[in-house]
C-alpha positions as CSV (number, residue, x, y, z in Angstrom):
1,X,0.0,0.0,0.0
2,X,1.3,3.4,-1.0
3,X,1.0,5.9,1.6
4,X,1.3,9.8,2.6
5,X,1.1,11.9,5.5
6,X,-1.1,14.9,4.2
7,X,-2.0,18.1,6.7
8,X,-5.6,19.2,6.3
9,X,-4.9,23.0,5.9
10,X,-7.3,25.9,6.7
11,X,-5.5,28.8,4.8
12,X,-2.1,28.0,7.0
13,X,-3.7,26.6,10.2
14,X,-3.1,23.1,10.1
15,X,-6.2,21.3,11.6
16,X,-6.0,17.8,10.9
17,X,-3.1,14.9,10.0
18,X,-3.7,12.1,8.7
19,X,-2.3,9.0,6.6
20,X,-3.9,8.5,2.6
21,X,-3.7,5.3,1.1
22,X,-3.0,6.4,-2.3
23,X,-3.8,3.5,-4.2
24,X,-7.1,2.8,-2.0
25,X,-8.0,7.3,-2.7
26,X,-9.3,7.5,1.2
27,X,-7.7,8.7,4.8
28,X,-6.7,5.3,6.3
29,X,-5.6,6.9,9.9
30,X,-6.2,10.6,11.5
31,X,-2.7,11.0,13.2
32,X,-3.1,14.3,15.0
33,X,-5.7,17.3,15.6
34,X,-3.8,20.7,15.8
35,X,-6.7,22.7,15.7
36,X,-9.8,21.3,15.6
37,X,-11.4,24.9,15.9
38,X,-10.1,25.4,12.2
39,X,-11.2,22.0,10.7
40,X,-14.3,21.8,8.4
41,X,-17.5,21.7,10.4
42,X,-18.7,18.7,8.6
43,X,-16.0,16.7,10.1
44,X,-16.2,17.3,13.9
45,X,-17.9,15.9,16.0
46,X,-20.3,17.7,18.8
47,X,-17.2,17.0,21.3
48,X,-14.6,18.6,18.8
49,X,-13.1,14.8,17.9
50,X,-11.9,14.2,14.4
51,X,-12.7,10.9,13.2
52,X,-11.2,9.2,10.2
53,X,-14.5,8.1,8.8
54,X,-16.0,11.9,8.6
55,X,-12.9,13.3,7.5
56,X,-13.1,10.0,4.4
57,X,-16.3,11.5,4.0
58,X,-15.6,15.4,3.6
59,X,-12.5,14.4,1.2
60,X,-14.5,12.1,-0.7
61,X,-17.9,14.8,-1.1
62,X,-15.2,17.7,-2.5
63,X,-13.2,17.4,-5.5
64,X,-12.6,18.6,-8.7
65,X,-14.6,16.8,-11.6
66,X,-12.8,17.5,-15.1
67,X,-14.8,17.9,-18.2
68,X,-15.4,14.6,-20.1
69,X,-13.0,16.6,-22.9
70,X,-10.2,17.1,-20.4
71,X,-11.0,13.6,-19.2
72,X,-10.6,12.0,-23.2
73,X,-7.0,14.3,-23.0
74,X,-5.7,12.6,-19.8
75,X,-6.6,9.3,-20.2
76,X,-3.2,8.7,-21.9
77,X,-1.7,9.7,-18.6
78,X,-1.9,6.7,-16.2
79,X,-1.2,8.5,-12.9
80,X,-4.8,10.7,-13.3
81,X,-7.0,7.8,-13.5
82,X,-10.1,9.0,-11.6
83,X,-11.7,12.8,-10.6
84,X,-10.1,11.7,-6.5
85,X,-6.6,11.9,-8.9
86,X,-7.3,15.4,-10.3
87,X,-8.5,16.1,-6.9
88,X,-5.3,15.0,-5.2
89,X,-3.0,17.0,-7.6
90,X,-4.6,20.0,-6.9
91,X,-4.7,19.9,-3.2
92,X,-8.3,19.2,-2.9
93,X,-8.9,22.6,-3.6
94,X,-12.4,24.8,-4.2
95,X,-13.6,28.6,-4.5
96,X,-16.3,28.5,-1.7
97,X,-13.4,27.8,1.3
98,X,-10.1,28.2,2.1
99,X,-9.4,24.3,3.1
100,X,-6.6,22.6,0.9
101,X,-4.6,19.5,1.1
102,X,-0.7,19.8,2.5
103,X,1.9,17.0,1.2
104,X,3.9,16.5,4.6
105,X,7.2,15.4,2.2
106,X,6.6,18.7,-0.4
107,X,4.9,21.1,1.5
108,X,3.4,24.6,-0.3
109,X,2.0,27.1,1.3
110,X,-1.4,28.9,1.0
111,X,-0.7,32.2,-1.1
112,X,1.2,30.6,-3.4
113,X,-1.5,27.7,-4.5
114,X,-5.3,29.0,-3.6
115,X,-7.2,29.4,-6.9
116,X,-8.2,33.2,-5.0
117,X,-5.2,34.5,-5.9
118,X,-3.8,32.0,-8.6
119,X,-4.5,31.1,-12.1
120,X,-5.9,27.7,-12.6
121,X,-6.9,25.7,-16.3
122,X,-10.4,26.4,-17.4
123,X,-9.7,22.2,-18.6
124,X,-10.8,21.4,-14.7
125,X,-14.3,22.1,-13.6
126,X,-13.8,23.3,-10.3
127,X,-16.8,22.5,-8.4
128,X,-17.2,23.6,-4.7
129,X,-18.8,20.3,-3.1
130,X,-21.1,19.5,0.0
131,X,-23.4,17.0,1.7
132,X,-27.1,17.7,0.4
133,X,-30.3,18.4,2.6
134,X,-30.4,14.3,2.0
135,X,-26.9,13.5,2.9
136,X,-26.2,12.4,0.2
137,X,-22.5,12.9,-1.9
138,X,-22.8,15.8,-4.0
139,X,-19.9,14.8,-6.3
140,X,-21.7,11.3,-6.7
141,X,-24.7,13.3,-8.2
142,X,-21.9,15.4,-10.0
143,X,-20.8,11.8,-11.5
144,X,-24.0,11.5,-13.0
145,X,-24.9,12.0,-16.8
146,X,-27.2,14.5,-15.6
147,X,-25.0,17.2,-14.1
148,X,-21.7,16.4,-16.2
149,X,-24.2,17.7,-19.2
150,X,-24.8,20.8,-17.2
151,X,-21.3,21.5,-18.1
152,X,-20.5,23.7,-14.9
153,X,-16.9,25.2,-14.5
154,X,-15.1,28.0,-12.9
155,X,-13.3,30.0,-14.9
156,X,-10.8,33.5,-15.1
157,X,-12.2,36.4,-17.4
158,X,-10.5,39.5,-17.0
159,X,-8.9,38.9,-13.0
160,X,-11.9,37.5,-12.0
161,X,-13.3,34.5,-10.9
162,X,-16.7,33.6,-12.7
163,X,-18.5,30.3,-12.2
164,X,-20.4,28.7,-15.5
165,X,-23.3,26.9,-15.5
166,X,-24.7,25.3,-18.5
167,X,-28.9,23.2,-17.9
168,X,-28.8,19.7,-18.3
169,X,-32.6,19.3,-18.5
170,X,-33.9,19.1,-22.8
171,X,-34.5,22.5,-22.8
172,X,-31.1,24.4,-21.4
173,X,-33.5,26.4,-19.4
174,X,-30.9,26.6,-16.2
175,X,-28.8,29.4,-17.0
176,X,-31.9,31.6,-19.0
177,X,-33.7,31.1,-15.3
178,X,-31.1,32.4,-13.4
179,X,-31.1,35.5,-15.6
180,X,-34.7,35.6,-14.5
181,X,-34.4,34.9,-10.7
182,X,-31.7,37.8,-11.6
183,X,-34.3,40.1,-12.8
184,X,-36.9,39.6,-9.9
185,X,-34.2,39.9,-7.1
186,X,-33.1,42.7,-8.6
187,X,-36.8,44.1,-8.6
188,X,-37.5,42.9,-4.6
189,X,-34.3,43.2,-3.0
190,X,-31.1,45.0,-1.9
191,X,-28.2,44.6,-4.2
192,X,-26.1,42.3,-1.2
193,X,-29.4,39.9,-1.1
194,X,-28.4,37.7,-3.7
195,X,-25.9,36.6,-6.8
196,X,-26.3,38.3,-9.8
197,X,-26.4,36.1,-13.3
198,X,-25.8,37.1,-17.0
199,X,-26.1,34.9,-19.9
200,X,-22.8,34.4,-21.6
201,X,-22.5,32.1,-24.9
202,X,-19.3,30.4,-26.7
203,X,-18.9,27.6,-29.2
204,X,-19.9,24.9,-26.5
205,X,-23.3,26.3,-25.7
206,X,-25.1,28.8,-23.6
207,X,-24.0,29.4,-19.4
208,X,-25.2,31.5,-16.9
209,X,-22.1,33.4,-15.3
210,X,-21.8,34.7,-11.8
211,X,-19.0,36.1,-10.0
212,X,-17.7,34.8,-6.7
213,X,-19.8,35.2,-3.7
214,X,-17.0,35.8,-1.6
215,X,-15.1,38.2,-0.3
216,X,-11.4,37.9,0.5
217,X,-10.6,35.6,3.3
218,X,-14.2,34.9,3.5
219,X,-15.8,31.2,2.8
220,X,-19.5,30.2,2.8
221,X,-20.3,27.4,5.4
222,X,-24.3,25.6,4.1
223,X,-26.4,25.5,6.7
224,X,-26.9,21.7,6.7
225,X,-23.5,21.9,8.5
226,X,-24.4,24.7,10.9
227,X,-27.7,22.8,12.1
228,X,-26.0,19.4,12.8
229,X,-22.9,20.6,14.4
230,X,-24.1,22.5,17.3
231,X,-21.3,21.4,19.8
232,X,-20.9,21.0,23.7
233,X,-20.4,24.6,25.3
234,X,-17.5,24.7,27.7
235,X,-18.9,23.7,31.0
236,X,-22.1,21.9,30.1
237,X,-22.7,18.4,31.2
238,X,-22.2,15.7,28.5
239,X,-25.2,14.2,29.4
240,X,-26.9,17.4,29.3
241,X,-25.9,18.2,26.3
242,X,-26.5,14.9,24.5
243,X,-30.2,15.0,25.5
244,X,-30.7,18.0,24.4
245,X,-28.9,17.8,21.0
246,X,-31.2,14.5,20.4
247,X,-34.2,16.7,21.3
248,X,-33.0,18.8,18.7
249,X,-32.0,16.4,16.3
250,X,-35.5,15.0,16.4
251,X,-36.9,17.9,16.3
252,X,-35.8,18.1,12.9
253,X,-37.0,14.9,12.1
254,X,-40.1,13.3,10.0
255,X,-42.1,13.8,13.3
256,X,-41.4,17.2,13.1
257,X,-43.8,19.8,12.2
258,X,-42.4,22.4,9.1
259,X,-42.6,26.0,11.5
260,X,-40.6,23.9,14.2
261,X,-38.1,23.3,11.8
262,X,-37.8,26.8,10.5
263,X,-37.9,28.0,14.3
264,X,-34.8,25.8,14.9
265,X,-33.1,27.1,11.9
266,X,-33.9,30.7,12.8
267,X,-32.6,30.1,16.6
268,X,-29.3,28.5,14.9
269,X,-28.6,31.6,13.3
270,X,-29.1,33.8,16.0
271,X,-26.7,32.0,18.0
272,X,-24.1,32.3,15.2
273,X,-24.8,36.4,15.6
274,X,-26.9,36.7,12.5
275,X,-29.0,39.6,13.1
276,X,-32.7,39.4,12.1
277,X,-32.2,36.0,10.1
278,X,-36.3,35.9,9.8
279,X,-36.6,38.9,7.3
280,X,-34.0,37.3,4.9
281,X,-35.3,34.0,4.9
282,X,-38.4,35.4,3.9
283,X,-36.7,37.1,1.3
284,X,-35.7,33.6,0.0
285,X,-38.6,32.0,0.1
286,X,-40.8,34.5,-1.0
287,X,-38.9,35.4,-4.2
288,X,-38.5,30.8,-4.4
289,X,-42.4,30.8,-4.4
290,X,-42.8,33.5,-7.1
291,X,-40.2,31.4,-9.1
292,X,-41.5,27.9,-8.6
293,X,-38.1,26.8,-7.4
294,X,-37.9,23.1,-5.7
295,X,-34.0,23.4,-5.2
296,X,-33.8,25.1,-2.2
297,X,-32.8,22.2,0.2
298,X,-30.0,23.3,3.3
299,X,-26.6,23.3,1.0
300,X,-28.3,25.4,-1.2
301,X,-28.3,28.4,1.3
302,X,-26.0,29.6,4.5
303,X,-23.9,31.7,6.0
304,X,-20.5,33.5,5.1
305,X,-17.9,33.8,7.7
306,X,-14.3,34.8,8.0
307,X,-12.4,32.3,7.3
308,X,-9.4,34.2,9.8
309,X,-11.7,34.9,12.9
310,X,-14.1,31.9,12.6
311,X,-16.4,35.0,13.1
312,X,-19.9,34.1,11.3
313,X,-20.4,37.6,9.2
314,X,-23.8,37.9,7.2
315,X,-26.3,35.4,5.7
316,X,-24.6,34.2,1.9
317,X,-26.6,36.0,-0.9
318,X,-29.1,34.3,-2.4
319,X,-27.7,31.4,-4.9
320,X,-28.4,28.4,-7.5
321,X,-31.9,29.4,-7.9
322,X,-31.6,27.4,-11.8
323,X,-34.0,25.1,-10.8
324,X,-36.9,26.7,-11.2
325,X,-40.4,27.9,-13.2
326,X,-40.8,24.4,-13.9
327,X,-37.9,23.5,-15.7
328,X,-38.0,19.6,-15.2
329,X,-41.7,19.1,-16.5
330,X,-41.8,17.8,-20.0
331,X,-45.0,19.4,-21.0
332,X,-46.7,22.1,-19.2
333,X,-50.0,21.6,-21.0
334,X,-52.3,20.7,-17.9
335,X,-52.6,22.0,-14.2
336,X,-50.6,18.8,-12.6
337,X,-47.9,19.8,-14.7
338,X,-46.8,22.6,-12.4
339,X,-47.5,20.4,-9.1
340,X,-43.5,20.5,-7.6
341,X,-42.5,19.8,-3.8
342,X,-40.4,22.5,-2.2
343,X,-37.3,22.5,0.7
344,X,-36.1,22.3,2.9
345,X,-38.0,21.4,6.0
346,X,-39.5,18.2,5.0
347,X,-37.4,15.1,4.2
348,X,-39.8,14.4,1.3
349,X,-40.7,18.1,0.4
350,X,-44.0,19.7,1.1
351,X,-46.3,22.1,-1.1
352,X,-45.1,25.3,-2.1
353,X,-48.1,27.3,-0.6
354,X,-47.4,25.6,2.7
355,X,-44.2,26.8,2.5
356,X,-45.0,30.2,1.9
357,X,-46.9,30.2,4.9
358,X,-44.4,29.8,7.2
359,X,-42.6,33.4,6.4
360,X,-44.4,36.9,7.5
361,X,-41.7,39.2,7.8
362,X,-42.9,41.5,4.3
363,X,-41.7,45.1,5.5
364,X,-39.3,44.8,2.6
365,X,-42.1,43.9,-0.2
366,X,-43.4,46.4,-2.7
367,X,-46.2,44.8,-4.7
368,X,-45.5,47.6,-7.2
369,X,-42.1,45.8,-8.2
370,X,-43.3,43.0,-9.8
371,X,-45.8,45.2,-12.7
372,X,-44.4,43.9,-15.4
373,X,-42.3,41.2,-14.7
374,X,-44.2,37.9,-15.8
375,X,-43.8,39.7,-19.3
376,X,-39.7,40.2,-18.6
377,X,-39.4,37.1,-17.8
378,X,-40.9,35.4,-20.6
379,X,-38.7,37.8,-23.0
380,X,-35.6,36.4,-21.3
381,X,-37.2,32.4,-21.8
382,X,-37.5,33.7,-25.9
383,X,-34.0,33.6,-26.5
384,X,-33.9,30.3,-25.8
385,X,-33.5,28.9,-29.4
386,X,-34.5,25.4,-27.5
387,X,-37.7,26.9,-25.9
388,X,-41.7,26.2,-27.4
389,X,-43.1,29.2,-27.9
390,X,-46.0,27.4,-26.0
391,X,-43.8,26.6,-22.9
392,X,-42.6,30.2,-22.2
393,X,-46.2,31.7,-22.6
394,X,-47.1,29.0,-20.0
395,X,-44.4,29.9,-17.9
396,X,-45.8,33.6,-18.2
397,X,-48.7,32.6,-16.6
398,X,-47.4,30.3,-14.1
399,X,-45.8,33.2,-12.6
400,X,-49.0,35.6,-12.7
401,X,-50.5,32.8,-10.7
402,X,-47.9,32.6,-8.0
403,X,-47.9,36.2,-8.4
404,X,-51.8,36.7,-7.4
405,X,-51.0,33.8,-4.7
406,X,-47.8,35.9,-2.8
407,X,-49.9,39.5,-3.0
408,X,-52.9,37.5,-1.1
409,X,-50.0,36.2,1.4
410,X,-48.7,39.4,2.1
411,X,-52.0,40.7,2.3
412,X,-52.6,38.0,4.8
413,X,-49.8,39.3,6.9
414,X,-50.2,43.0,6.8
415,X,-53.9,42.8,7.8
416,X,-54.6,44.7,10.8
């Protein structure tokens, strides 16, 4: 068995050492725990331990999955045989944290290798990777026919980093619905409230582009991680503690009801120093109704922080909002055909209106904001050569429903 000792790095903290088998691709042994305050959430425990199987885990969910092109062009090369290979050379690096992978016998240091500061090859789809709302391995669904179609890469234009995003569904529809989410945030909310997307086109296809989220030396931390990683507070009996995280933990189980869950979500973020976590969430969810997303599990929202300080900053900007106005239904000739189950707060989704339910903070809301928009929208769905005229005039009118639905909501709420 060929071995290594590699340092689990967070910028230049080292948190974690452990042994790789390098012929197996997995941590065969953690060695030693430097700082376990710096190591990835995911991978410590609610008593700060580091075990080898959750650290297998992380490395194993993060990666870097090359393009099936840059894939034909290496398979020549028999020491990159497999996406943990690619992975491996690049020292398991992303652009949504500042973790990396240190070679105990060649050791590099942070400034001179993040992909922050760095060029890297537009050949390698760099792919920030997490545990889903399911957990379940987000570069195992990256594997999949499905999302290697979508095509998604980072890439440099001019100094900056911009992230590419291609639809895998028949009709491209992804990156011309960002544009639209784009268009309604833009209408709703404050400029910091979400990620902005343009449409950007070259001889493979049609993306959606988006800068980085992040700022420098900050990293984005999903809330999946946040909500099942509450540890022991200094002081606090184990026993104590243990009975309380399991009331918590199945609290946010299938015998939970969907406002306890958003209740424990909202309390989570308070105690991280998020400051009125309530109105932005309904923000989110609002804006998710009026686009008929069903993407919106726990990785698919969270929370920046400083990756120096550990200090949790600001709520991350709204993000990956592609999955929306109905873009997985074949035909949307009948009523059932935009029926869709929403996340997070049920394991097997719930309907959208009783999601919508659940938020009532609207002093940011203008009704008068969204004249017009079912119209813009379907303008932006035209230039989709791939797009039925049919489908985009059905879309149109999907969102003046959910339109008419939200101003009844609000109205709801405001009511004296």
């Amino acid at each position: 068995m060929a071995e290594a000792t590699y340092i689990l790095m967070h910028r230049d903290v080292e948190t974690v050492r452990f042994a790789y088998d390098l012929d197996a691709h997995e941590v065969s042994k953690v060695l030693s725990v430097p700082c376990a305050a710096h190591a990835p959430i995911a991978i410590v425990d609610v008593l700060g331990r580091v075990s080898a199987f959750k650290l297998n885990r992380w490395w194993h969910e993060r990666g870097i999955l090359a393009s099936r092109h840059h894939l034909r062009s290496l398979a020549g090369d028999p020491g990159i045989h497999s996406t943990m290979t690619l992975s491996e050379k690049s020292f398991c690096l992303c652009l949504s944290d500042c973790y990396w992978v240190n070679d105990e016998a060649s050791p590099r240091n942070w400034h001179e290798i993040n992909f922050f500061d760095n060029d890297f090859s537009e050949d390698l789809q760099l792919v920030p990777m997490h545990v889903d709302a399911r957990g379940s391995s987000c570069l195992a669904r990256s594997l999949s026919a499905h999302d290697v179609e979508q095509r998604k890469k980072w890439v440099i234009s001019h100094g900056r980093r911009l992230f590419m995003k291609a639809g895998g569904q028949r009709f491209n529809q992804v990156p011309y619905n960002e544009v639209v989410a784009t268009r309604l945030h833009q209408r709703l909310l404050q400029e910091d409230d979400y990620v902005s997307y343009s449409l950007y086109r070259d001889e493979m296809g049609t993306y959606c582009a988006s800068r980085c989220l992040l700022g420098k030396d900050e990293e984005l931390v999903p809330l999946y991680d946040l909500i099942r990683s509450k540890r022991k507070p200094a002081g606090m009996n184990p026993l104590a503690f243990a009975l309380a995280r399991l009331r918590m933990l199945g609290a946010m189980s299938t015998l939970s009801t969907p406002s306890r869950e958003l209740h424990l979500v909202v309390q989570r973020l308070r105690e991280l120093g998020i400051e009125d976590p309530q109105t932005f969430l309904s923000k989110m969810f609002t804006c998710d109704y009026l686009l008929a997303n069903n993407d919106r599990h726990f990785c698919n929202f969270g929370i920046i922080r400083d990756a120096k300080t550990l200090k949790y900053k600001r709520m991350a900007p709204i993000y990956d909002t592609g999955t929306c106005l109905w873009c997985s239904a074949k035909t949307l000739d009948k009523p059932e055909d935009f029926a869709y189950r929403t996340k997070p707060f049920r394991p097997n989704g719930m309907e959208p209106g009783k999601q919508l339910v659940l938020v009532d903070r609207y002093e940011w809301f203008d009704e008068r904001a969204l004249d017009g928009f079912a119209e813009e929208a379907k303008a932006i769905l035209d230039q989709n050569p791939l797009m039925p005229p049919g489908r985009t005039e059905a879309i149109r009118q999907g969102i003046e429903r959910n339109i008419e639905q939200v101003l009844a909501h609000v109205a709801r709420v405001r009511r004296p």
